[in-house]
MARMI-173858 format. One record per residue: residue in three letters; chain; x, y, z of N, C-alpha, C in turn. Coordinates in Angstrom, 1 decimal. Atoms other than C-alpha are relative to their C-alpha. Layout:
# residues N
<type:ALA | mol:A | nxx:X | nyy:Y | nzz:Z | caxx:X | cayy:Y | cazz:Z | cxx:X | cyy:Y | czz:Z>
...
END
This chain:
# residues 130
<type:UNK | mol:A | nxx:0.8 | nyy:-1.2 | nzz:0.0 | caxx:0.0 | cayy:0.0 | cazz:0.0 | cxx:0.9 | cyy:1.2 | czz:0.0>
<type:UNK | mol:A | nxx:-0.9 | nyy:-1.5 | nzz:0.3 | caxx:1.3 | cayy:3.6 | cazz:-1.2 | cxx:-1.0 | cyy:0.7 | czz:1.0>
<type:UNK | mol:A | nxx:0.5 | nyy:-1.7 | nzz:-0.9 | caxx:1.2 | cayy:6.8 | cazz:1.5 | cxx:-0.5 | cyy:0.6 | czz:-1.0>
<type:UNK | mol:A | nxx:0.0 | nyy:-1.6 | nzz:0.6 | caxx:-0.4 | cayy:9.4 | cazz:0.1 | cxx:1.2 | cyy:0.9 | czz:-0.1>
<type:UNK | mol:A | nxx:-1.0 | nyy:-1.3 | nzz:0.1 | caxx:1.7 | cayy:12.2 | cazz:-0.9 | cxx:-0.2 | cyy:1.0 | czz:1.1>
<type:UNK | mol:A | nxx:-0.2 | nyy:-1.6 | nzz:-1.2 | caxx:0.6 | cayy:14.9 | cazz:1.3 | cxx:0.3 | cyy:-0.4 | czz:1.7>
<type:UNK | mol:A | nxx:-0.8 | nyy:0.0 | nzz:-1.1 | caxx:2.1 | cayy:13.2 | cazz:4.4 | cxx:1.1 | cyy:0.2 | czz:0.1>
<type:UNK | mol:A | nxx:-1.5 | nyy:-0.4 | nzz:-0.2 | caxx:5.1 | cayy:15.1 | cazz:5.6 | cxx:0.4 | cyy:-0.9 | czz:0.8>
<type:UNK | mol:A | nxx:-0.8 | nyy:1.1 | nzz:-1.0 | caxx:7.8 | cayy:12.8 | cazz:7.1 | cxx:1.5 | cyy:0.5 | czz:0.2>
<type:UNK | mol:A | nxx:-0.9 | nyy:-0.4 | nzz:-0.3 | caxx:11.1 | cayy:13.6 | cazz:8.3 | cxx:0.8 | cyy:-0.6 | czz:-1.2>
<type:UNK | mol:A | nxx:-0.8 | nyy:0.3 | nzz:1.0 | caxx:13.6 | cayy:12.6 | cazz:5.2 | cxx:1.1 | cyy:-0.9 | czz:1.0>
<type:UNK | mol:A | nxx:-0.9 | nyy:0.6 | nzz:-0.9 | caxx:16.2 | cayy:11.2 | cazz:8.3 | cxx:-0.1 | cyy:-1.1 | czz:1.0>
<type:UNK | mol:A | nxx:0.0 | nyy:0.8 | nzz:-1.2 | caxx:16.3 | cayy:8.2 | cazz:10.7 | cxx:0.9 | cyy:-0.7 | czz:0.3>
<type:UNK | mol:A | nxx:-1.1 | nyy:0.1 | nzz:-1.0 | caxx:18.3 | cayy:6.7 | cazz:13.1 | cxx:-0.1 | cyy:-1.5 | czz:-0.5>
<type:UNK | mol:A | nxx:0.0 | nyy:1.5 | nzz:0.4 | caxx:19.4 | cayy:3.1 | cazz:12.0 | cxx:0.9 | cyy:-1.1 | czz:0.5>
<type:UNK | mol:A | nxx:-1.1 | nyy:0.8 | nzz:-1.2 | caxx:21.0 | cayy:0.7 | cazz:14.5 | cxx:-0.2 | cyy:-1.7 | czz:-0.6>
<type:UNK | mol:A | nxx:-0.4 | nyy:1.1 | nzz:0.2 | caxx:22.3 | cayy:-2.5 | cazz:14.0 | cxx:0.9 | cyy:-0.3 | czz:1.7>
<type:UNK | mol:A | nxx:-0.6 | nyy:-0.1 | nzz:-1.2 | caxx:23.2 | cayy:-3.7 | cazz:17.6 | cxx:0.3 | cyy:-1.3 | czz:0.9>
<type:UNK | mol:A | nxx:-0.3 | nyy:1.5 | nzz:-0.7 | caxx:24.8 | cayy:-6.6 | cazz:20.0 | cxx:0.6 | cyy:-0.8 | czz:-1.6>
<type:UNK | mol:A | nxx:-0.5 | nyy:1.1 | nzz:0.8 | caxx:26.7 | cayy:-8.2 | cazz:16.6 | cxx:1.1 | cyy:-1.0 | czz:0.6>
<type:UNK | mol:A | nxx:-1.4 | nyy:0.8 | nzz:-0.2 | caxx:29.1 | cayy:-10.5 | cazz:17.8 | cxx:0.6 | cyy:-1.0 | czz:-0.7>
<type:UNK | mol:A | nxx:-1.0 | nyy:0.8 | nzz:0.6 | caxx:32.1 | cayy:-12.3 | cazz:17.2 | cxx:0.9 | cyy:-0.6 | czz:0.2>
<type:UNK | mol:A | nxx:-0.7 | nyy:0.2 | nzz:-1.2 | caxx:34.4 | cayy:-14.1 | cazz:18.6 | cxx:1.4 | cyy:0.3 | czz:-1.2>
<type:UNK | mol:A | nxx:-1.2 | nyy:-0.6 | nzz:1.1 | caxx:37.8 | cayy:-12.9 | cazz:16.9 | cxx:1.5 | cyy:0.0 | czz:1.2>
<type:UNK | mol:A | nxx:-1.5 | nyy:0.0 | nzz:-0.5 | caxx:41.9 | cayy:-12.7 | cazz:17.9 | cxx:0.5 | cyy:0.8 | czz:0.0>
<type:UNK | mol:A | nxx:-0.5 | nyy:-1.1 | nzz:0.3 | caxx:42.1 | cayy:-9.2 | cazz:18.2 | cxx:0.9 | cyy:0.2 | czz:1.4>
<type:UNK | mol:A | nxx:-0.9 | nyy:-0.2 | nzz:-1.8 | caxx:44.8 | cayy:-8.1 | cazz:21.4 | cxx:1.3 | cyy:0.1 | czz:-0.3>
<type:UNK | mol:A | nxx:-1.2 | nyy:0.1 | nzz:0.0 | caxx:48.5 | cayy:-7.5 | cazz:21.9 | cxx:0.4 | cyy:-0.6 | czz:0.2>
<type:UNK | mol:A | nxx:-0.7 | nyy:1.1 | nzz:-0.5 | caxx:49.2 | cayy:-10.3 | cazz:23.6 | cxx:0.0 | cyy:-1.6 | czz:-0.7>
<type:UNK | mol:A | nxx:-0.1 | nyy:1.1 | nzz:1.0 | caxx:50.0 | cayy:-13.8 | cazz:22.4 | cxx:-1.3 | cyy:-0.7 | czz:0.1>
<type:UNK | mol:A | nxx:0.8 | nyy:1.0 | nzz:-0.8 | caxx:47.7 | cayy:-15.8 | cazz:24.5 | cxx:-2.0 | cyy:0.3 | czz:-1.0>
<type:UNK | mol:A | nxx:1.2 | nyy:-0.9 | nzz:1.0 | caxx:44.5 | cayy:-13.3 | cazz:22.5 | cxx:0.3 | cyy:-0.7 | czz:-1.3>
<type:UNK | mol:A | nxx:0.1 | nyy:0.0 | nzz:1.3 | caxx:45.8 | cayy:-14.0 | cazz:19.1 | cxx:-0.2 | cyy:-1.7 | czz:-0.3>
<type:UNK | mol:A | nxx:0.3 | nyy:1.0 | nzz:0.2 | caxx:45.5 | cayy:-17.8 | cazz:19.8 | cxx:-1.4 | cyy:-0.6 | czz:0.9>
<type:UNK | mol:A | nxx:1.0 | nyy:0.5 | nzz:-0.3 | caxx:42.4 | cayy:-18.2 | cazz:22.0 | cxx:-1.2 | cyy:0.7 | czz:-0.5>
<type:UNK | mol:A | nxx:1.4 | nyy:-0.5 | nzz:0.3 | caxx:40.5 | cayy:-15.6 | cazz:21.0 | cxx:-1.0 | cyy:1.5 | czz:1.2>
<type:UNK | mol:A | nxx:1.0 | nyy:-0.6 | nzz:-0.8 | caxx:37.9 | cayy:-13.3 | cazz:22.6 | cxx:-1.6 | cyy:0.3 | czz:-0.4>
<type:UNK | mol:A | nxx:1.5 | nyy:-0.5 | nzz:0.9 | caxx:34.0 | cayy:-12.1 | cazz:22.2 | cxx:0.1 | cyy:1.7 | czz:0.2>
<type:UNK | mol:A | nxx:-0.2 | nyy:-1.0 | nzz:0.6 | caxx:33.7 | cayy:-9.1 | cazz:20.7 | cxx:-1.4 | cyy:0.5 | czz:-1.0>
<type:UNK | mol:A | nxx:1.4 | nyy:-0.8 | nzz:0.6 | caxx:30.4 | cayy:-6.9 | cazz:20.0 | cxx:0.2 | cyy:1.3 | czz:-0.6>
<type:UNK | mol:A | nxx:0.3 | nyy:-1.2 | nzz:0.9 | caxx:29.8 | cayy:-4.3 | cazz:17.6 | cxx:-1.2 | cyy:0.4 | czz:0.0>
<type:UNK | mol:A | nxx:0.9 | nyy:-0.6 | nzz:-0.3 | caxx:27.5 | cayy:-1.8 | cazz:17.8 | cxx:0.1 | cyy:1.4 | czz:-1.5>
<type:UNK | mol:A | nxx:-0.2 | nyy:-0.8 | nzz:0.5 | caxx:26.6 | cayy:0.4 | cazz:14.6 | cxx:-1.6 | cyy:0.8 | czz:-0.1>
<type:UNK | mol:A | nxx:1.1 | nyy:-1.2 | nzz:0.3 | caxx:24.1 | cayy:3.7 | cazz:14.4 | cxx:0.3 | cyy:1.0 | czz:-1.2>
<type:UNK | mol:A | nxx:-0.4 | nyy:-1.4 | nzz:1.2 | caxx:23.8 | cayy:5.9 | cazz:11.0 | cxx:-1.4 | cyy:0.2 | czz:0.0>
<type:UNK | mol:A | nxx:1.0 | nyy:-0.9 | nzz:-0.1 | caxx:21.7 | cayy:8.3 | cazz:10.2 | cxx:-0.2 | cyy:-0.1 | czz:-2.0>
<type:UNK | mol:A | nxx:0.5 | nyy:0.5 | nzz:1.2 | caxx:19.5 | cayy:7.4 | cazz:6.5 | cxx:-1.1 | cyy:0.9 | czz:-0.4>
<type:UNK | mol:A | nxx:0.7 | nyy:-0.5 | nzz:0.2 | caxx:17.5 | cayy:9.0 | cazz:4.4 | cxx:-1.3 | cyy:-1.3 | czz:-0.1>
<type:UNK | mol:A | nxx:0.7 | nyy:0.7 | nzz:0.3 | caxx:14.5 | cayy:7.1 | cazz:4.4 | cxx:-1.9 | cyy:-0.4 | czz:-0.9>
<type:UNK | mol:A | nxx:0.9 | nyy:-0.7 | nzz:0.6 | caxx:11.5 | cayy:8.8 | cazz:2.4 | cxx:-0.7 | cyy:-0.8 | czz:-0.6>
<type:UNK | mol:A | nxx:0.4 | nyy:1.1 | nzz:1.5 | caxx:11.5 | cayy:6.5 | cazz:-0.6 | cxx:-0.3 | cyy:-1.5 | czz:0.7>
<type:UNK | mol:A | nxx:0.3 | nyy:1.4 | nzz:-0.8 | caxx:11.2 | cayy:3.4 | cazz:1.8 | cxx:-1.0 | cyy:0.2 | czz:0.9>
<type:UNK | mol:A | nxx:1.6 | nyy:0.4 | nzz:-0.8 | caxx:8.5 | cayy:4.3 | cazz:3.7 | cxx:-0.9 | cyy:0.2 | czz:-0.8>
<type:UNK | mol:A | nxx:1.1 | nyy:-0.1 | nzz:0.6 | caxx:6.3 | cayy:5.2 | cazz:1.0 | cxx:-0.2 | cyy:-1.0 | czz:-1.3>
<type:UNK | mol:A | nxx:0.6 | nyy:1.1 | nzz:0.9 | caxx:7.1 | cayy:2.4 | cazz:-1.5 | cxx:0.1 | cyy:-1.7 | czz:0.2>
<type:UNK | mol:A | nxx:-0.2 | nyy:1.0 | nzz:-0.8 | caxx:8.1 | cayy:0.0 | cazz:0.8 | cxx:0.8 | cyy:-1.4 | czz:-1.2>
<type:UNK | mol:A | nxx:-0.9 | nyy:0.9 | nzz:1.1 | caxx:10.6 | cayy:-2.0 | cazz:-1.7 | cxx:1.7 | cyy:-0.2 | czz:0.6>
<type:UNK | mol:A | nxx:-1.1 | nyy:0.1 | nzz:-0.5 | caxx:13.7 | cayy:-2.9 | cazz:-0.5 | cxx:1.2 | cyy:0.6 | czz:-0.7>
<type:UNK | mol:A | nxx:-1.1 | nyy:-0.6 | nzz:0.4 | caxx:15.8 | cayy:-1.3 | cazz:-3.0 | cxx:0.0 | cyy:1.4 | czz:0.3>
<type:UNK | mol:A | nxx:-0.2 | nyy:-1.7 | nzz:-0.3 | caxx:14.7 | cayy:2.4 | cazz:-1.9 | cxx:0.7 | cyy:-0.1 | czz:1.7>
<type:UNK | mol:A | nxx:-0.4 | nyy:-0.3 | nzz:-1.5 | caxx:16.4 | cayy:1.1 | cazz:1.9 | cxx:1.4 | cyy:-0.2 | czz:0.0>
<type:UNK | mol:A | nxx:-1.1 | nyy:0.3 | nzz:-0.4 | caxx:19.4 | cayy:0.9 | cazz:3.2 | cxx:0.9 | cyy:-1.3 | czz:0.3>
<type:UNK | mol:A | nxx:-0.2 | nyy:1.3 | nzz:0.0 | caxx:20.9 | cayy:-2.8 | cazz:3.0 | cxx:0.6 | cyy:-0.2 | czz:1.4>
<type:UNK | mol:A | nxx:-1.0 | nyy:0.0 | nzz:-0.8 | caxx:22.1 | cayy:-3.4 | cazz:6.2 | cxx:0.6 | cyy:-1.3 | czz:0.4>
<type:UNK | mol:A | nxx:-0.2 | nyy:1.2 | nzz:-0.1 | caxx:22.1 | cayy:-6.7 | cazz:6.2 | cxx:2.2 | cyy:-0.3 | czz:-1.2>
<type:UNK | mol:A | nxx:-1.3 | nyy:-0.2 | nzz:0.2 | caxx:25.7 | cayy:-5.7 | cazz:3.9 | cxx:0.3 | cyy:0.8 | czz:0.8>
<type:UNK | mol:A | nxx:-0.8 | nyy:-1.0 | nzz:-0.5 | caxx:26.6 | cayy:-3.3 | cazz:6.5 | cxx:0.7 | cyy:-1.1 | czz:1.2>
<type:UNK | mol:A | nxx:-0.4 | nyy:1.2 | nzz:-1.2 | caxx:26.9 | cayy:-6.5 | cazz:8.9 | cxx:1.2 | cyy:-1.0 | czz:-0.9>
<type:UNK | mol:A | nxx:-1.0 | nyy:1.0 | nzz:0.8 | caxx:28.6 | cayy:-8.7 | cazz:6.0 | cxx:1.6 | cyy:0.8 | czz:0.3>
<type:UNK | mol:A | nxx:-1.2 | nyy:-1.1 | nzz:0.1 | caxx:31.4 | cayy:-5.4 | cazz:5.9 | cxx:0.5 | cyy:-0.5 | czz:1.5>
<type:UNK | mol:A | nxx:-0.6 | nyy:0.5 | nzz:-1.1 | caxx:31.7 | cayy:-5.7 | cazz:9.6 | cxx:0.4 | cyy:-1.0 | czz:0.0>
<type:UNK | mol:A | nxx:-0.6 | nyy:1.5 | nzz:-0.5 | caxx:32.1 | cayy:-9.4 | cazz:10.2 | cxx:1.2 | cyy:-0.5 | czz:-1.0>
<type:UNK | mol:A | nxx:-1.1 | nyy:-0.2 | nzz:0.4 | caxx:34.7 | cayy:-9.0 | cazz:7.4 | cxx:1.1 | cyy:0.2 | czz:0.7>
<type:UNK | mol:A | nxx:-1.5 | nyy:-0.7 | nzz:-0.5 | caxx:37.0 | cayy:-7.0 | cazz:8.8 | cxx:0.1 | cyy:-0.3 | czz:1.5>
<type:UNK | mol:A | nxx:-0.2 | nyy:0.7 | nzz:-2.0 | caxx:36.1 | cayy:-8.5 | cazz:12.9 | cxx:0.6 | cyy:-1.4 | czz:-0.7>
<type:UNK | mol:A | nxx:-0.5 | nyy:1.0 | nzz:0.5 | caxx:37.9 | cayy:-11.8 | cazz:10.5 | cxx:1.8 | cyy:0.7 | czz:0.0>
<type:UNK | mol:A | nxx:-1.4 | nyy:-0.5 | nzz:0.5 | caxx:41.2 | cayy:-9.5 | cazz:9.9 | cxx:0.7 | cyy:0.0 | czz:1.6>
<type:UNK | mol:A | nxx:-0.3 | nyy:-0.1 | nzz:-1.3 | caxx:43.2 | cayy:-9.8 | cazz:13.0 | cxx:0.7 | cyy:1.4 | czz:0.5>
<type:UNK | mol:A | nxx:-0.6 | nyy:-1.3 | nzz:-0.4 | caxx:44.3 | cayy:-6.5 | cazz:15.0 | cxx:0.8 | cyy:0.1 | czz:1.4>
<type:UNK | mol:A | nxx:0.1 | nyy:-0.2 | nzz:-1.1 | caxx:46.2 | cayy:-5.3 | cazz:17.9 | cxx:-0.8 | cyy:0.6 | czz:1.2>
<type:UNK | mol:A | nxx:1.3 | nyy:-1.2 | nzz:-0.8 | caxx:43.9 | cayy:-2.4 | cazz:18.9 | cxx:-1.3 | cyy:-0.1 | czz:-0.4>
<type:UNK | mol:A | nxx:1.4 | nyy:-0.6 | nzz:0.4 | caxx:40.6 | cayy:-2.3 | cazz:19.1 | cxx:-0.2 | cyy:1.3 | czz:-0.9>
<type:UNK | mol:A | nxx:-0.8 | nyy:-1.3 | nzz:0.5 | caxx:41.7 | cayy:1.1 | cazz:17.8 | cxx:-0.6 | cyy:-0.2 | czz:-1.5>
<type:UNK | mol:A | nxx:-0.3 | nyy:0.2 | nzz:0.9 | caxx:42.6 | cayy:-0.3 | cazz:14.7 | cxx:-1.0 | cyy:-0.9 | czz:-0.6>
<type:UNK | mol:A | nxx:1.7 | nyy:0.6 | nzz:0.7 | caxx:39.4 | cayy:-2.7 | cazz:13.8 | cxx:-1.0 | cyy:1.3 | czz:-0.3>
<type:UNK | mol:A | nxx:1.4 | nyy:-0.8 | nzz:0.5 | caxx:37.0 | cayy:0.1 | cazz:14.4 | cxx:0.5 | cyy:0.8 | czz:-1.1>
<type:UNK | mol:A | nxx:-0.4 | nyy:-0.7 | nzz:1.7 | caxx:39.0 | cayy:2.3 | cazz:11.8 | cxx:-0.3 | cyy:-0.5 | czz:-1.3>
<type:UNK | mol:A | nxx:0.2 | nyy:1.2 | nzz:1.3 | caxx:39.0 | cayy:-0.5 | cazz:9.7 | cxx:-1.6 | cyy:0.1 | czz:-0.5>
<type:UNK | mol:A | nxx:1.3 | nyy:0.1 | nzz:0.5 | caxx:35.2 | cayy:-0.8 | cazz:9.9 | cxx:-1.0 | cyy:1.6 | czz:-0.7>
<type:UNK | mol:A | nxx:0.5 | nyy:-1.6 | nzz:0.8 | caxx:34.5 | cayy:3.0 | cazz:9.5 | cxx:0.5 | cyy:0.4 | czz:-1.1>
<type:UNK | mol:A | nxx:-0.1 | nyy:-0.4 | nzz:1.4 | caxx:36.3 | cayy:3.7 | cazz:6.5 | cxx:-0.4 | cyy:-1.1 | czz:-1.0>
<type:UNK | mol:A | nxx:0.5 | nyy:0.7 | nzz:1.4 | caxx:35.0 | cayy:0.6 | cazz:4.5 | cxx:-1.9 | cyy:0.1 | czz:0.1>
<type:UNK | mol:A | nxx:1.4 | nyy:-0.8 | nzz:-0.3 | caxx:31.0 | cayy:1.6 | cazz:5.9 | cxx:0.2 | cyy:1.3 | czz:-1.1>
<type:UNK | mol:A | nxx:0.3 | nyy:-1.1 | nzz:0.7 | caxx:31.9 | cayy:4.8 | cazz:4.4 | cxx:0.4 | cyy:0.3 | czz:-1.2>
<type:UNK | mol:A | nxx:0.3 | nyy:0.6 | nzz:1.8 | caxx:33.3 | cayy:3.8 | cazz:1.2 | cxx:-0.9 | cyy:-0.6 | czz:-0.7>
<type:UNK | mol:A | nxx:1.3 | nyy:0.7 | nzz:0.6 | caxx:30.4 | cayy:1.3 | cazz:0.3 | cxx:-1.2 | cyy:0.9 | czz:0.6>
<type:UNK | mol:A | nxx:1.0 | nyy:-0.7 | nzz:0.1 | caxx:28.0 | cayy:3.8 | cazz:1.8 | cxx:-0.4 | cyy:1.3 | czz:0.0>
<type:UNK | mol:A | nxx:0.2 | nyy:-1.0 | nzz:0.0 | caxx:27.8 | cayy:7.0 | cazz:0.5 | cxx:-0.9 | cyy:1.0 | czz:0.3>
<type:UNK | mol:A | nxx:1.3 | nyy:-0.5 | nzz:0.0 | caxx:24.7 | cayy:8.0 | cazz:0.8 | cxx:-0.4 | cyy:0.1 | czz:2.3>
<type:UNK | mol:A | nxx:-0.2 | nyy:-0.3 | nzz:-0.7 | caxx:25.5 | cayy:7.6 | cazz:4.6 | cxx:0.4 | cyy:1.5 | czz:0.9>
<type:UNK | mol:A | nxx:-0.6 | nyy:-1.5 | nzz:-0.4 | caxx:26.0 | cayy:11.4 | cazz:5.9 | cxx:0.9 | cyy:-0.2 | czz:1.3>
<type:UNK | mol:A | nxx:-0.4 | nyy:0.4 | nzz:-1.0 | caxx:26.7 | cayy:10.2 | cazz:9.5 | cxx:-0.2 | cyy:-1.6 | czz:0.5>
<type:UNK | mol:A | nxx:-0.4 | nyy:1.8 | nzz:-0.9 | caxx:27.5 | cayy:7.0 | cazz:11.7 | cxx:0.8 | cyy:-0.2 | czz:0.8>
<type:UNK | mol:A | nxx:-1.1 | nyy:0.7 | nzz:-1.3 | caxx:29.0 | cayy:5.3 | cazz:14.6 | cxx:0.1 | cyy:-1.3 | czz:0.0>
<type:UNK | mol:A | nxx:-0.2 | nyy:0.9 | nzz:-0.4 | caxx:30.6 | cayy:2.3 | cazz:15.4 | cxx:0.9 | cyy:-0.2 | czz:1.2>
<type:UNK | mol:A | nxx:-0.2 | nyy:-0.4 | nzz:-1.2 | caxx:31.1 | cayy:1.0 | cazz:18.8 | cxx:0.7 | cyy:-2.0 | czz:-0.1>
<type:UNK | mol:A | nxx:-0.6 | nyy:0.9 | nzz:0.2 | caxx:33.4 | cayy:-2.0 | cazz:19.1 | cxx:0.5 | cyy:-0.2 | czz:1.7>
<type:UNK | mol:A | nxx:-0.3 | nyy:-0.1 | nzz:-1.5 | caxx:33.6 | cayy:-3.7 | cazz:22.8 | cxx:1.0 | cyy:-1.5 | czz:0.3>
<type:UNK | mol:A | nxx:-1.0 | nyy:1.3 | nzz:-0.6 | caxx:36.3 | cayy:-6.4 | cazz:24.1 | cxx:-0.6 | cyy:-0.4 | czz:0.9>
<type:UNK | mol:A | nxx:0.5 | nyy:0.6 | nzz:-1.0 | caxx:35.0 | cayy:-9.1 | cazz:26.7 | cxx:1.2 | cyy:0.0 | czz:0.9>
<type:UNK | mol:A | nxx:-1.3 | nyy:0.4 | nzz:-0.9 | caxx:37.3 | cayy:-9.5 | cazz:29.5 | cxx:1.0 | cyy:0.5 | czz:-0.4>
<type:UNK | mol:A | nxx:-2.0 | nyy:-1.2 | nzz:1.1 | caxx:40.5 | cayy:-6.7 | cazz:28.1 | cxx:1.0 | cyy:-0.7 | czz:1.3>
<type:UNK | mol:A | nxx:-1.2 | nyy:0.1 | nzz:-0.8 | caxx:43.6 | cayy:-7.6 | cazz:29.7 | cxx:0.7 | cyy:1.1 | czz:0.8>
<type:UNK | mol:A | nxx:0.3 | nyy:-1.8 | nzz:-1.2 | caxx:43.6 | cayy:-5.2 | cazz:32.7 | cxx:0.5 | cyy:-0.6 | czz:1.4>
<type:UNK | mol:A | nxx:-0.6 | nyy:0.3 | nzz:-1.3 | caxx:45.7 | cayy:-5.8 | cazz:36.0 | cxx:-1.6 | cyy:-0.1 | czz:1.1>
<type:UNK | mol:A | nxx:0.7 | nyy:-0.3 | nzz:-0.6 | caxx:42.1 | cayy:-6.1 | cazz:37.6 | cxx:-1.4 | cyy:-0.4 | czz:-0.7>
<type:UNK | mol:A | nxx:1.1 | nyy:0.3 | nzz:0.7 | caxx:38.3 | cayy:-6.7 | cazz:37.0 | cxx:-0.8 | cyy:1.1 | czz:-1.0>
<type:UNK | mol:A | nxx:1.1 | nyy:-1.1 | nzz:1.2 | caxx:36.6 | cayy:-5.1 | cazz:33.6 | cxx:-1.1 | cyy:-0.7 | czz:-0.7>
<type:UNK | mol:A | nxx:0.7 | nyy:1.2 | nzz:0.6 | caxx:33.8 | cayy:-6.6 | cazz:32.3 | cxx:0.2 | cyy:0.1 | czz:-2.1>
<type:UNK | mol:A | nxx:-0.6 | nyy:-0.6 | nzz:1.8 | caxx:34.6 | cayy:-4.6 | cazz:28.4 | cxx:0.8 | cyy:0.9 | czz:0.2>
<type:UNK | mol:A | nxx:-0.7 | nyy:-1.5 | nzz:0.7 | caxx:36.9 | cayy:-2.4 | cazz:26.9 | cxx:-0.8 | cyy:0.2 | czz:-1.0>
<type:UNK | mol:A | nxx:0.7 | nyy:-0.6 | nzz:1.4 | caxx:35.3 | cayy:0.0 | cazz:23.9 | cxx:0.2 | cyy:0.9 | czz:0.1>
<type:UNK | mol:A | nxx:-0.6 | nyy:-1.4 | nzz:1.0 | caxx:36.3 | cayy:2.2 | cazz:21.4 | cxx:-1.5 | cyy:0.6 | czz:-0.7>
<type:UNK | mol:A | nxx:0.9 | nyy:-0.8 | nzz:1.0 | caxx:33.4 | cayy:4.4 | cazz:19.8 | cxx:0.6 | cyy:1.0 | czz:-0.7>
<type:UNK | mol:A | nxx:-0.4 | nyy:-0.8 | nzz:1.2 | caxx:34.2 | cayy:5.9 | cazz:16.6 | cxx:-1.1 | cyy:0.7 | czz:-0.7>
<type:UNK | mol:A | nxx:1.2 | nyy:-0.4 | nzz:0.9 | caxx:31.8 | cayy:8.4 | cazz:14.7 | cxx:0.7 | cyy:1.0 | czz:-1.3>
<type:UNK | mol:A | nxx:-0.4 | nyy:-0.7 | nzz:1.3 | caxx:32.2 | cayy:9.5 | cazz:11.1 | cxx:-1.4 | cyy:0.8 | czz:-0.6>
<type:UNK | mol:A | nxx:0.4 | nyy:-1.2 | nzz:0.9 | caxx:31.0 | cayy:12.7 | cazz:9.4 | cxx:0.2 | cyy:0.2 | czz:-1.0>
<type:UNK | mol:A | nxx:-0.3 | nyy:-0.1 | nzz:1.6 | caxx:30.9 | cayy:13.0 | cazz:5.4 | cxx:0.0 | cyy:1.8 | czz:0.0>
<type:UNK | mol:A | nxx:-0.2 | nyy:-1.2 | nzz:-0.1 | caxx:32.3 | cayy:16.4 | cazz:4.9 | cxx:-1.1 | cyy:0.7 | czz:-1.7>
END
C-alpha cells in the first residue's frame, strides 16, 4: 500500500544494527591472538528514508544486512587495537555507503587484559561526510 503524498515525514532516521558478535583474535598479547575473545559491535547511521517508507521496496532502503557482512569482514582481519578494527570498519562503511551522511561504530572487548576486573573495553568511533 502507497502513503499518500501529502504526508510530511522527516527525510532522516536513526538506523542501528546492535549486539553483533564475534568471537575474533584481536589483542597485543600472544595468549588473545590464539584463544580468542567475544567481541560486540554496535553500529548507528543516520539514513534517508523517504522513498522506503512510501514504496516499501527494498531497493529504496538501506541494505544493512551488507553493512553487517562489511563488519564481520573486517572483525575476521586480526588487530592489535581495538583502535585499529573500528578504523578499519568505518572507512569501509563509508566507502560502500555514501549515501550515509553520519554514523557510529562502537566495538567492545569481553574481559580486556587489565591488572584487575573489567567486564569490556570500547572504542566508539563516529564519522561525518564532509
Amino acid at each position: 500500500m502507497r502513503l499518500p503524498d501529502i504526508i510530511t515525514m522527516s527525510r532522516t532516521a536513526l538506523l542501528e544494527l546492535e549486539g553483533m558478535e564475534f568471537h575474533a583474535n584481536h589483542g597485543c598479547f600472544g595468549y588473545e591472538a590464539v584463544a580468542g575473545n567475544l567481541f560486540i559491535v554496535d553500529f548507528k547511521g543516520t539514513v534517508d528514508i523517504e522513498d522506503a517508507c512510501r514504496t516499501d521496496e527494498l531497493g529504496d532502503a538501506l541494505d544493512y544486512g551488507k553493512i553487517y557482512d562489511m563488519i564481520a569482514e573486517e572483525m575476521k582481519i586480526r588487530s592489535n587495537l581495538i583502535e585499529h578494527v573500528a578504523g578499519r570498519i568505518v572507512d569501509r562503511i563509508a566507502s560502500g555507503f555514501p549515501q550515509l551522511g553520519e554514523f557510529s561504530i562502537r566495538v567492545s572487548k569481553r574481559r580486556p587484559a587489565v591488572n584487575g576486573v573489567a567486564s569490556w573495553s570500547r572504542i566508539s568511533l563516529t564519522y561525518k561526510r564532509k
